[in-house]
C-alpha positions as CSV (number, residue, x, y, z in Angstrom):
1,X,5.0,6.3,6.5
2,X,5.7,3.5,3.7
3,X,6.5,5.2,0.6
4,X,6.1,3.0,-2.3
5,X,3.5,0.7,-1.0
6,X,2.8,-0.5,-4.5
7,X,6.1,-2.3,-4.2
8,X,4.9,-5.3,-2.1
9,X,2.8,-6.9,-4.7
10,X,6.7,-6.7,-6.9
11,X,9.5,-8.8,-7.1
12,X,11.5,-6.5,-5.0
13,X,8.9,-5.9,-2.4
14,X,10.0,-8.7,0.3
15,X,12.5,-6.3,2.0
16,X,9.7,-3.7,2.0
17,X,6.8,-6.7,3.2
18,X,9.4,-8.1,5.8
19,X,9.7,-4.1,7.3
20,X,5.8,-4.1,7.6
21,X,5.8,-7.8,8.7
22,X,7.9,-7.1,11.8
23,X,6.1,-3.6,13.0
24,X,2.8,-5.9,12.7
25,X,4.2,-8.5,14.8
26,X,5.7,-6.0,17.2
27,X,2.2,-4.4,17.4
28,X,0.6,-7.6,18.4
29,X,3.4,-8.3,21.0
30,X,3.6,-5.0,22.6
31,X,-0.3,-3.8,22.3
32,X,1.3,-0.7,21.0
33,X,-0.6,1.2,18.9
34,X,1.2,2.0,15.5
35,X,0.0,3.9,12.5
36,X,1.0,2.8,8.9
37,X,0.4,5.1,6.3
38,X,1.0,4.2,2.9
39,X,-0.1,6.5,0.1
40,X,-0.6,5.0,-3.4
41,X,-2.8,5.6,-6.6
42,X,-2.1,2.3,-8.5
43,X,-3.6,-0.4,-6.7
44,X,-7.2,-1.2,-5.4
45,X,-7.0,0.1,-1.8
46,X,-8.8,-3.1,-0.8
47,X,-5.7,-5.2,-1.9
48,X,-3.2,-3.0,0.1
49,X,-5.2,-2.6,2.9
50,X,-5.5,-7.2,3.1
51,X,-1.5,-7.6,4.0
52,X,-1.1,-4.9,7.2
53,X,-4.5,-6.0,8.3
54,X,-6.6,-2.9,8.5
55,X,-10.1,-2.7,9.2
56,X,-11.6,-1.5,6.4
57,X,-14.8,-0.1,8.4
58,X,-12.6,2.9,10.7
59,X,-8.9,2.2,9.2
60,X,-8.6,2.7,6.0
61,X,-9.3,6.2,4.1
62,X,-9.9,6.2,0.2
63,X,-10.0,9.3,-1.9
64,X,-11.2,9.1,-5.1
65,X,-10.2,11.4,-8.3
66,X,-12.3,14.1,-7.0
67,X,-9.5,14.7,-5.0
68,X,-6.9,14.9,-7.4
69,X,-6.6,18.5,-8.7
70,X,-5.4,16.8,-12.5
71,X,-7.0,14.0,-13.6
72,X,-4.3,10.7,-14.2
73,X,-3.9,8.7,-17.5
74,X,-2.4,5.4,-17.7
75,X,-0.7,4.0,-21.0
76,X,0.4,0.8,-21.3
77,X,3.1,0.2,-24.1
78,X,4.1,-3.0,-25.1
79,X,8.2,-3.7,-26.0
80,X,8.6,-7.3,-27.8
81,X,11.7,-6.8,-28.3
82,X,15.3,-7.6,-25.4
């Protein structure tokens, strides 16, 4: 389970993008089949799903807001000042 899957597209996600890196390549090496899970609500699920290279078509699930028993509202406030 990657918590914080968001993260890889910051500044501070190479520790979390080496993590997912090495259980990839130990997939591919062993033939061991792995599960990632990685829960989010802020990024397109598309651009997630690219990096730990699952198959869109029978890997990756997408729930929309119907699911969500609240809706969500995003605010963006901008500070000009340091």
């Amino acid at each position: 389970l990657i918590d914080e899957i968001h993260l890889l597209h910051d500044e501070r996600g190479s520790v979390l993008e080496t993590k997912v890196a090495r259980t990839i390549r130990r997939m591919e090496r062993t033939s061991e089949d792995v599960r990632l899970v990685g829960p989010f609500g802020i990024l397109q699920h598309q651009d997630v799903a690219t990096f730990p290279r699952v198959d869109e078509s029978k890997g990756l699930l997408y729930f929309d807001a119907t699911y969500r028993p609240c809706g969500v509202q995003q605010q963006f406030v901008g500070i000009t000042e340091k």
